[in-house]
Each structure stands twice: as structure tokens, then as C-alpha cells.
C-alpha positions in Angstrom: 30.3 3.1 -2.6 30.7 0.3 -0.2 31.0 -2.3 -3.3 30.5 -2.0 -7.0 28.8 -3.8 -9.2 27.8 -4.4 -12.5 26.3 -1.4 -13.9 22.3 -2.2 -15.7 21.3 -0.2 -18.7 17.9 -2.1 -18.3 15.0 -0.6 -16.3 14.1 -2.9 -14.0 10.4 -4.2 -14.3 7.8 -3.4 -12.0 5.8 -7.1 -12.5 7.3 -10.3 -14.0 5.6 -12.8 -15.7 2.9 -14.6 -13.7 1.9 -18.1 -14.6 -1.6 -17.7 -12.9 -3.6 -14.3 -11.6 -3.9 -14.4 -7.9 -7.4 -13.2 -6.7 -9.3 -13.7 -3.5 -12.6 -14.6 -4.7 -15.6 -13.5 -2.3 -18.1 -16.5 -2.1 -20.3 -14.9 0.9 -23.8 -16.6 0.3 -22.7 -18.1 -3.3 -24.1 -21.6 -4.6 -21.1 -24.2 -5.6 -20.8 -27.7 -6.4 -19.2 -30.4 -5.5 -19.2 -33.5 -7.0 -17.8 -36.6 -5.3 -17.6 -38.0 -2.3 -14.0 -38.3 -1.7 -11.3 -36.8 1.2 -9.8 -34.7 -0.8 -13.8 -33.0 -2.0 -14.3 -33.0 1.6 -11.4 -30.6 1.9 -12.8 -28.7 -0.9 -16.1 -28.4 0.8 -14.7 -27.5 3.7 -12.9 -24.9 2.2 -15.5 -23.4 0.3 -17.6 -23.3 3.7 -15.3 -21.3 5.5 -15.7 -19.1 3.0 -19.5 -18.9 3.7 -20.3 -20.4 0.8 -23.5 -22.5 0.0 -21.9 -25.9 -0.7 -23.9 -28.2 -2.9 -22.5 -31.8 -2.8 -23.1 -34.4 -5.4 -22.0 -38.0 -4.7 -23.4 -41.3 -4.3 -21.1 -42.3 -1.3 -18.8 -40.4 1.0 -15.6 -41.0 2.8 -15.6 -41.2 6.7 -13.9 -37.5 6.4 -16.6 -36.5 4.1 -19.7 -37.6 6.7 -17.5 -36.7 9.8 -17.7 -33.2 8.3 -21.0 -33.4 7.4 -22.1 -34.0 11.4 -19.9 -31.3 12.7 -21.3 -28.0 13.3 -20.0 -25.1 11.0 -18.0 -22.3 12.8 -18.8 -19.9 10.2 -23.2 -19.0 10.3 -23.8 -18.4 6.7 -22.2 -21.3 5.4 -24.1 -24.4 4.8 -23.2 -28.2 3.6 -26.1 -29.7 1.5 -25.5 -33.3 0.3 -27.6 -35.0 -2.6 -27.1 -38.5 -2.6 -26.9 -38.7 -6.6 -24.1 -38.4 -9.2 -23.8 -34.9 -10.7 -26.2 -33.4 -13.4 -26.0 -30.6 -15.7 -29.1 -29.0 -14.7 -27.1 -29.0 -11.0 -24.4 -26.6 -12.2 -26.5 -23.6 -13.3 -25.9 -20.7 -11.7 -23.0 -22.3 -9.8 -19.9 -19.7 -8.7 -17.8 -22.5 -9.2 -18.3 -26.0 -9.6 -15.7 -28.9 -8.6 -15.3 -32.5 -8.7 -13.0 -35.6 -8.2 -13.0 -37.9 -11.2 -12.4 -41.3 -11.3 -11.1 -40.7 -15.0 -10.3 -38.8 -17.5 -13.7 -39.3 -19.4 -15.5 -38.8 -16.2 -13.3 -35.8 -16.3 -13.6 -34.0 -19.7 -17.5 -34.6 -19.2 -17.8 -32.6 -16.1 -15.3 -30.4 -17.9 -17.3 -29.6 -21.1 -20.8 -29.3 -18.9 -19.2 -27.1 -16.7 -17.8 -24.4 -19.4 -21.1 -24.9 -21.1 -22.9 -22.9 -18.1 -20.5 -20.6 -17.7 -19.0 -21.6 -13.9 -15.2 -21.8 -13.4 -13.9 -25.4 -12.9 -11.4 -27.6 -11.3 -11.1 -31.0 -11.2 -9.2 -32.4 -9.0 -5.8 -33.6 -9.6 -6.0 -33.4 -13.2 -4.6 -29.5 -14.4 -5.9 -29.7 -17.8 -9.4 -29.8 -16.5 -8.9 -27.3 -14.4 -9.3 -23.1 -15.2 -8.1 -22.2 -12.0 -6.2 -23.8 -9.1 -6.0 -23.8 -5.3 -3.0 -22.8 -3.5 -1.6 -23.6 -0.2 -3.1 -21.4 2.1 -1.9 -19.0 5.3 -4.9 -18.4 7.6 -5.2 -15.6 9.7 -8.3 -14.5 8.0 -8.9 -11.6 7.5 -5.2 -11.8 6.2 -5.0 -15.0 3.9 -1.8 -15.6 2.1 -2.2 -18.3 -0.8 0.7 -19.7 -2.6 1.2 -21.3 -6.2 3.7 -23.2 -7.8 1.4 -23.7 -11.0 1.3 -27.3 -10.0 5.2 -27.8 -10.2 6.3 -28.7 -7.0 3.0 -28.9 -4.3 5.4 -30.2 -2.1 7.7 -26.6 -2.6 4.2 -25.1 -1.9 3.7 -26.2 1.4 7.2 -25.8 2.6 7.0 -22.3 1.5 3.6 -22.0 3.6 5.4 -23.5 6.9 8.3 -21.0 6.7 5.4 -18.1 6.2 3.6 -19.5 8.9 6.5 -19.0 11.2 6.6 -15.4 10.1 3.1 -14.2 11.2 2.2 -14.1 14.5 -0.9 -15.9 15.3 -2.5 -12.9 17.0 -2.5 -11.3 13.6 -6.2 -12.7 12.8 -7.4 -10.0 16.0 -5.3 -7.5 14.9 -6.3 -7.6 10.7 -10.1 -7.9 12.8 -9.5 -4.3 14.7 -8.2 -2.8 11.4 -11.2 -3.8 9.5 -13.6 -2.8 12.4 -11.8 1.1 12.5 -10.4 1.8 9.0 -13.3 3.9 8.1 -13.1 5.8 11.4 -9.6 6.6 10.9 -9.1 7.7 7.5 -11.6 9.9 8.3 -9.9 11.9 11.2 -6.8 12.1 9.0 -7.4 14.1 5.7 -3.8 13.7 4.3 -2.0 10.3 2.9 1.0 10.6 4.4 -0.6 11.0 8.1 -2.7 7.5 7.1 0.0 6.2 6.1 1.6 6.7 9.3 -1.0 5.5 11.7 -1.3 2.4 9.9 2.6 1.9 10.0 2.0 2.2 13.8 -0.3 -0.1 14.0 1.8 -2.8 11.5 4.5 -2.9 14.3 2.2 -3.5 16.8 0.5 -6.3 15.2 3.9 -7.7 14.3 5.2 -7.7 17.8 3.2 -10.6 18.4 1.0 -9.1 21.6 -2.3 -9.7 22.1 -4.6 -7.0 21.3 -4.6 -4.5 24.5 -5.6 -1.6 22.6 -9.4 -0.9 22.7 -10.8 0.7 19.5 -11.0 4.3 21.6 -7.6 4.4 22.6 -6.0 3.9 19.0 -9.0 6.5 17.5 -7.6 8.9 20.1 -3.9 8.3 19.4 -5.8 9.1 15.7 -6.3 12.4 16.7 -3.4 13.2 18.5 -1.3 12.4 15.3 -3.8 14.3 13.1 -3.2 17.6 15.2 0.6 16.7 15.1 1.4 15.2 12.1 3.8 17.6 9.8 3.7 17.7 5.8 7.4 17.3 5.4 8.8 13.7 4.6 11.5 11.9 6.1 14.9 10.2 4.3 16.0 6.3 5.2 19.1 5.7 3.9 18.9 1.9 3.5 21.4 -0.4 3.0 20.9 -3.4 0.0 23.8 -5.6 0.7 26.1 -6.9 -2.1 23.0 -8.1 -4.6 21.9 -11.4 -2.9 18.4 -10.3 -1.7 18.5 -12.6 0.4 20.8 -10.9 2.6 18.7 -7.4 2.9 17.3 -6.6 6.6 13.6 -7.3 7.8 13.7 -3.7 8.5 14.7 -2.6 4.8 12.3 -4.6 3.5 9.6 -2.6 5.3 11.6 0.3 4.7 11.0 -0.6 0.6 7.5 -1.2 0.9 6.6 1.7 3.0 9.1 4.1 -0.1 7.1 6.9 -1.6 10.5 7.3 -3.8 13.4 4.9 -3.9 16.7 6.9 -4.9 18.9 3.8 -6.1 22.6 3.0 -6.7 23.5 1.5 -10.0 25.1 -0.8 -7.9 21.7 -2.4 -6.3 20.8 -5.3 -7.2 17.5 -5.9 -10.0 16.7 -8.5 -7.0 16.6 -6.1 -3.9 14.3 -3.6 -6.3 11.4 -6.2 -6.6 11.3 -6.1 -2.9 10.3 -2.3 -3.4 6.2 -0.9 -3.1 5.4 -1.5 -6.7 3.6 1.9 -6.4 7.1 3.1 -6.0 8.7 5.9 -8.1 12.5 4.8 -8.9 15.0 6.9 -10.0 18.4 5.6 -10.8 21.4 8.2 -9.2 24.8 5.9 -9.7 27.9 6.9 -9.1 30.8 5.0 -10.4 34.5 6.3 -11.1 35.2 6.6 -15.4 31.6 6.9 -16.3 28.6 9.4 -16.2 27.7 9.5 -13.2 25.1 11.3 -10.9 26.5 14.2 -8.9 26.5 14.2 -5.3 25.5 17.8 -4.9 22.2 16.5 -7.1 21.4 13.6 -5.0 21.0 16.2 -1.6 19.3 18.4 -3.4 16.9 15.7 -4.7 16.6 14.5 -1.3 15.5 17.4 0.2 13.0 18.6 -2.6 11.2 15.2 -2.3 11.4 15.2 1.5 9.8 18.9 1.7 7.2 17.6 -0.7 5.8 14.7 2.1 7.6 11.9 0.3 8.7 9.2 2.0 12.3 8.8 0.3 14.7 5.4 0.5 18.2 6.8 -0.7 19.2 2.9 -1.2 22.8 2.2 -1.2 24.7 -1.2 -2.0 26.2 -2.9 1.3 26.2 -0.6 4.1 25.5 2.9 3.6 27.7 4.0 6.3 30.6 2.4 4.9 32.2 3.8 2.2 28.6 5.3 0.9 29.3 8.8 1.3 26.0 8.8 4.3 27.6 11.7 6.4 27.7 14.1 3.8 24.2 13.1 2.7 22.8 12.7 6.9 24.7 16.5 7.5 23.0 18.2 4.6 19.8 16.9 5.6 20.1 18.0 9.0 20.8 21.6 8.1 17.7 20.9 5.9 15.7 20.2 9.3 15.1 17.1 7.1 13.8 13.8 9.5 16.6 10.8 8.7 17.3 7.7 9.7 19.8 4.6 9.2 19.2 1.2 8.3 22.0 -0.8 8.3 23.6 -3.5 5.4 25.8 -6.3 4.8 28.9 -5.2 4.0 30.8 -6.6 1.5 34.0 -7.9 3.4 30.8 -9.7 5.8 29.4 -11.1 2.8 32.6 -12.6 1.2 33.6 -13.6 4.5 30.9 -15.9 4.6 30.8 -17.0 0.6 34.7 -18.3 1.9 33.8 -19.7 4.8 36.8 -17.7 6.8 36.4 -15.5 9.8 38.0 -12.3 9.1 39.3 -11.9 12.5 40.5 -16.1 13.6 42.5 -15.5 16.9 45.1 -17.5 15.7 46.3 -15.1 12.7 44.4 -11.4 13.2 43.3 -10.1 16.1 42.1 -7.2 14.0 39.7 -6.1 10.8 40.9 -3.2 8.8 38.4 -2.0 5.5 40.6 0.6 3.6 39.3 2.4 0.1 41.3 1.0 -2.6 41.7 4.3 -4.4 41.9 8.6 -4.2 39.0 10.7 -5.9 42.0 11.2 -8.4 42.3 7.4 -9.0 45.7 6.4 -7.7 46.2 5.0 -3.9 45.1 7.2 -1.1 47.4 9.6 -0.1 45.8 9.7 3.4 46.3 6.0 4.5 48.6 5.1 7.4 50.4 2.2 4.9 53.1 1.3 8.0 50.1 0.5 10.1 48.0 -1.5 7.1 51.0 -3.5 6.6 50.6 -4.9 10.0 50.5 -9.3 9.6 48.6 -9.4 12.5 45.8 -7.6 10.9 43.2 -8.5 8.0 42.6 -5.9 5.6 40.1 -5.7 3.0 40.6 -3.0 -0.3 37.5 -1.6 -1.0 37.6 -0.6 -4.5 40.9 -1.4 -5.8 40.5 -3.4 -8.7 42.6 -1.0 -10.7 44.8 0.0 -8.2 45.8 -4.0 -6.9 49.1 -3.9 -8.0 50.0 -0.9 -6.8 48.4 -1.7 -3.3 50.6 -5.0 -3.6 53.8 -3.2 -4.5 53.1 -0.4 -1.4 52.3 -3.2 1.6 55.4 -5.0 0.5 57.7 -2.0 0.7 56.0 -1.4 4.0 57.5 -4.9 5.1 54.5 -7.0 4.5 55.7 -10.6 3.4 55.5 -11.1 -0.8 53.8 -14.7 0.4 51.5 -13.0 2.5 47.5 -14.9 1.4 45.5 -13.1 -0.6 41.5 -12.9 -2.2 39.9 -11.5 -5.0 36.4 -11.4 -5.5 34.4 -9.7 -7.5 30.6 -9.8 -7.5 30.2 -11.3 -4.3 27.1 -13.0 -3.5 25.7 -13.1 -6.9 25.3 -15.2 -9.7 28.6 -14.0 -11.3 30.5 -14.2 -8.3 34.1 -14.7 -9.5 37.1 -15.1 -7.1 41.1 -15.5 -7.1 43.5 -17.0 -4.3 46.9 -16.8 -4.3 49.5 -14.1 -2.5 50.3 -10.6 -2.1 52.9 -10.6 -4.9 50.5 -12.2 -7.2 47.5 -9.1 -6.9 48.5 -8.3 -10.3 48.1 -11.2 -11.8 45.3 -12.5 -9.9 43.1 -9.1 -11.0 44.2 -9.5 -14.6 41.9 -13.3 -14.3 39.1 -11.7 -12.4 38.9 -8.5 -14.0 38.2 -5.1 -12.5 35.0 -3.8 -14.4 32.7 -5.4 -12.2 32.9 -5.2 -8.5 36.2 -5.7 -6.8 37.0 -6.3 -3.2 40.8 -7.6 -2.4 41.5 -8.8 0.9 45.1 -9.7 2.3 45.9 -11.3 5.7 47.1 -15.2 7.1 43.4 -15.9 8.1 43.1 -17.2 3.9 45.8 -19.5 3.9 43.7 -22.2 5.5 41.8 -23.2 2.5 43.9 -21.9 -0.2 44.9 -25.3 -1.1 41.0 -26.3 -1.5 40.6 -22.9 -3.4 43.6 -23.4 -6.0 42.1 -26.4 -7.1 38.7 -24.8 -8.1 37.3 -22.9 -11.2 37.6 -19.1 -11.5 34.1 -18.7 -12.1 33.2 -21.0 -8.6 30.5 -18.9 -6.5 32.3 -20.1 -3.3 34.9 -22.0 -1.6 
């Protein structure tokens, strides 16, 4: 594997706890209430409009916002803004869809409340969460695609921040696009009979409406390209081998996160992360095939043929592999034997975990003033001891960086072979183990020291141990903090 971790006997869960449901509520041509005559029920009315709501407004007075609304034509047809120039009554709330109101106080407030629950319509009120059974979030609008998010009322502040970095995300030509899916969708799904050629059309079309064009596509064109993939479209699968990084999902690809979501079946390490499998299609099937050296372990023989049964079934398989599958992750035996299986496959790339501690130290792996080269070696032979096969002359090299893949219980031999070769015993070197995650441990000191330093660290979780001169710039920093430290 290209980095172990710690191994999970837990399943991981498919839905954590939620503090609030998330539903888009349809309020086409549905009475509501508001009651006040403040900015922030302006907003509310406004909002409710642009749903197409009927909004009935109670107040006695209204803000400048409130009347400026009030005088400005709707953009949406249905919707209408009716204001009664009176306080609220009960008999107003009957057969409301939802009724809202800004309170002066907190009787005001458990009056409205109480009257409220007593007809049976769903109430917030304003600024105060224990009069309210359900909340508005901060809101993403390229309607039909709305994206609402909910801190519970924590952090609104955190809410809109996470809305602005979301809004960067999606493109604004993403309303037109969402506008032609909704306009063919029924056309389309019924030219193609089978899931899988659904599926990918409508993948098709995702990456066009991400690319951020406008739409040049006219309805015909994408109905024909409909029929061309219906009359092409095979009923075997493909494989993406997909890589998940060191743990920090953080770190995964865009691409391998749509890679996840698109996953019929996700065929996962016991060394990915808990984090990276929540990015997954909850509709997902997982299935757990780690390999790791001194336990039960998952052959490799089973894992092709696994492959290729699911693939010949029309699956859409993710064989997700910690770091980068191609380093270390035993991809070309897994890319050959689907190939002789005819088997479609594909690569998506990860952060490897020499790239990821790297950047946790702060130290570039190849500083022209002490390597002018990077060198990843396995830190152990199938049989346990060093590799029989690695040119140790040339890895002893001081003008090079190397990073041991691996080697937690091999370190002191590795240190003991690289010094025999004629590498310095002061030489700087790094352990870390878990890199990137929450457990992240690391050790600094020299190449006579491996021994010593994997003793501290440990070897039963992940182990990477890197030797070259491009560490001894902050080893003074890094001597004088904890062992348990996430970074330097």
C-alpha cells in the first residue's frame, strides 16, 4: 500500500447524527403569514415569494425595506405580497403553511408561539430558537438547484462563510443548465431503458454544466446524443482505481470525489480513512478488502476477481486505495488483469504520503541547496526483512532525499544498511506516522537514531521514514516539540 494506517474494526456509518432534517418545502400557491413589519420579515416575505408563495403580512407599520418591497414588481407570477395594516390574529393563522413573526418580546413571542401550534402551522419566530420548530438556512440560489446550510443556530456567521466558498464553486450558468434537465428528464429516461446508460448521459451532462459554458446545446441535440448512447451503450461496467490520500479528506481530488458519488460499489483499503468514505454515494455498497502485512488480510487474487465479476455485472466499481494507487498500491497487477478482462479502467490520482508529510513539515523534499533528487523506496520484502532488490549504494547517495515506505519494523535495519553503504551516522532524519490525521505522531533526529526514534513513535500504525539534509533546517524547532505534535 502506498501508506498504512490504523486498521478500523468499526463499520463506518452511512448517516451521522443530524441536528435538524433538511427538506425543501414546496410552497407553490400556499397561504403564509407574516407578522411584523420589520427588515428582517421583509426578508422573510421576500423569501417566501420567490417561492410562489401567497404571503399574508400582519403589521401595523413597516420598515422602508418592507414598503420598498411592497412597490416593486414580483419576478416570480404566482407569488403575491398582501399587507393588513393590523397586528396579528388567531383567526389569521388557519390554514397557514407556515406562519412567522418578529417579536418585540418574549411574551409577544410565546403568544404567537402557543396560537400558532394550536392550528397546527409550523413556526418561527425570529431570532429567538426556542420559538421556533424549524429554521432558515443560508441559502445558494441557482434555483432549480438550491443549496441551504445549517449550523443549528451556532455560528450564522460560520453559515454564511460556508455559503460564499459554495458560491465560488457553482458556476452561475448552473440555474440554465438544472432548467434544461428539468425540461428533458422525462424525454431521456425514456430513450434509455437501463440505469447504467441514465446514469451515463446525466454524468455527461454534469461535466458540461460544471464547465461553466453557457448553454449551447439545444434540447434536440442532447435528445439525439440520447439516442446515440442508447444504441451504443454496453452492459459491462467500468473500474476507477481512486486514490484517498493519507486520511485528511481534505486532501482527496475534485475528481475522486465525483468518482465516489458516481460508485455503484466502493472496494476499500483498511487503510482509508472513515472521513474519505462519507464523501461516498450513500446508496453505495462498501466492501472492506485490506491488506496489511501480520494480519488477515484480503487476497490479491480475490480483489481481481471481485473486480471483474462486479464490472461484468454493469457496476460502476471504485477500487479505493490510500495515497496514490500507483505508488506502492499494487495498480498494475490490478490495471493488467483487467485489461485481459476487456474490463474499461481508469486512474485517478492521490496524495502520496511523502507529499503529504512534506507539507505537514513545512520542507520541500527536493531544496536545491541539499537534494537535487526524491527517491520513495518500500521499507520492506514480501518476506518482511529489507528488499533484496534495492540498489542500497545508490540510496545512500547525500545528495538525494529518500522516503521508506513501510519500514516501521525494518528502521533499524534500514539505518544500519545506508550507513554501511557510507551514508553519514548524523545524516537528518523523520518519522511520522499517521500523517495528516488527528493522530499524527512524528520523530526528528538522525540516521543512527531510527531505532530509537521508531521505538517512541511506534510501528503499528502507519509509518513513513524519511532520511536526507533537506530536515536539518528545522530540526532544532522540532526537538523542542511534543511527540504527539500534528506538525512542525
Amino acid at each position: 500500500m502506498d501508506v498504512l494506517q490504523q486498521p478500523r474494526n468499526d463499520n463506518p456509518a452511512r448517516m451521522e447524527p443530524l441536528a435538524k432534517l433538511p427538506v425543501f418545502w414546496g410552497l407553490e400557491g400556499k397561504r403564509c403569514v407574516v407578522a411584523g413589519g420589520s427588515d428582517a420579515c421583509a426578508w422573510k416575505a421576500e423569501l417566501l415569494a420567490a417561492c410562489g408563495a401567497h404571503v399574508e403580512i400582519y403589521a401595523e407599520t413597516l420598515s422602508d425595506t418592507f414598503k420598498a418591497l411592497l412597490d416593486r414588481n414580483l419576478e416570480h407570477a404566482a407569488a403575491r405580497l398582501i399587507h393588513h395594516p393590523r397586528h396579528w390574529q388567531v383567526e389569521g393563522l388557519t390554514g397557514a403553511a407556515i406562519a412567522i413573526a418578529d417579536c418585540d418580546d418574549e411574551i409577544e413571542a410565546g403568544r404567537f408561539f402557543d396560537a400558532a401550534c394550536a392550528t397546527g402551522v409550523p413556526v418561527n419566530v425570529i431570532d429567538k430558537p426556542h420559538f421556533c420548530q424549524f429554521q432558515f438556512g443560508s441559502i445558494v440560489n441557482r434555483s432549480p438547484v438550491v443549496v441551504a446550510i445549517s449550523t443549528d443556530g451556532a455560528a450564522p456567521i460560520l453559515a454564511q462563510t460556508i455559503r460564499r466558498k459554495i458560491e465560488t464553486l457553482l458556476p452561475r450558468t448552473l440555474k440554465s443548465w438544472a432548467g434544461l434537465a428539468q425540461s428533458i428528464r422525462g424525454k431521456v429516461n425514456g430513450l434509455l431503458e437501463t440505469a447504467s446508460a441514465r446514469r451515463l448521459f446525466w454524468e455527461k451532462f454534469a461535466d458540461m454544466a460544471f464547465d461553466g459554458s453557457a448553454v449551447n446545446h439545444p434540447e434536440e441535440q442532447l435528445l439525439l446524443a440520447a439516442r446515440g448512447l442508447k444504441s451504443t451503450t454496453s452492459t459491462i461496467g467500468r473500474v476507477t482505481l481512486v486514490g484517498a490520500g493519507p486520511g485528511d479528506a481534505e486532501l482527496l481530488t475534485l475528481k475522486a470525489v465525483r468518482a465516489l458519488q458516481a460508485a455503484d460499489v466502493i472496494l476499500f483499503d483498511d487503510l482509508v480513512s472513515t472521513e474519505v468514505l462519507e464523501l461516498a454515494r450513500r446508496e453505495a455498497k462498501r466492501m472492506l478488502v485490506g491488506k496489511r502485512g501480520g494480519r488477515t488480510s484480503c487476497r490479491q487474487e480475490d480483489i481481481n476477481a471481485m473486480m471483474v465479476k462486479l464490472a461484468k455485472a454493469g457496476k460502476r466499481v471504485v477500487r479505493l486505495k490510500a495515497g496514490d494507487p500507483m505508488i506502492f498500491g499494487r495498480a498494475g497487477e490490478e490495471i493488467a488483469h483487467l485489461d485481459r478482462e476487456n474490463i474499461p479502467v481508469d486512474v485517478i490520482p492521490g496524495i502520496t504520503a511523502a507529499s503529504a508529510m512534506a507539507s505537514r513539515l513545512g520542507i520541500s523534499l527536493t531544496h536545491r541547496e541539499h537534494a537535487q533528487s526524491v527517491r520513495f523506496i518500500t521499507g520492506h520484502s514480501r518476506h518482511g526483512g529489507l528488499p533484496m532488490d534495492v540498489d542500497w549504494a545508490t540510496a545512500a547517495d547525500p545528495h538525494t532525499t529518500t522516503v521508506f515506505y513501510m519500514g516501521g519494523r525494518t528502521a533499524p535495519l534500514i539505518a544500519d544498511r545506508l550507513i554501511a553503504e557510507g551514508l553519514s551516522p548524523e545524516t537528518p532524519a523523520v518519522i511520522m506516522s499517521d500523517v495528516s490525521r488527528t493522530t499524527q505522531r512524528q520523530w526528528h533526529g538522525n540516521l543512527a537514531g531510527l531505532a530509537e526514534g521508531i521505538s517512541e513513535v511506534g510501528y503499528e500504525n502507519p509509518v513513513l521514514i524519511a532520511v536526507g539534509d533537506v530536515f536539518a533546517g528545522r530540526q532544532r524547532a522540532a526537538h523542542a516539540a511534543p511527540l504527539s505534535a500534528a506538525a512542525s
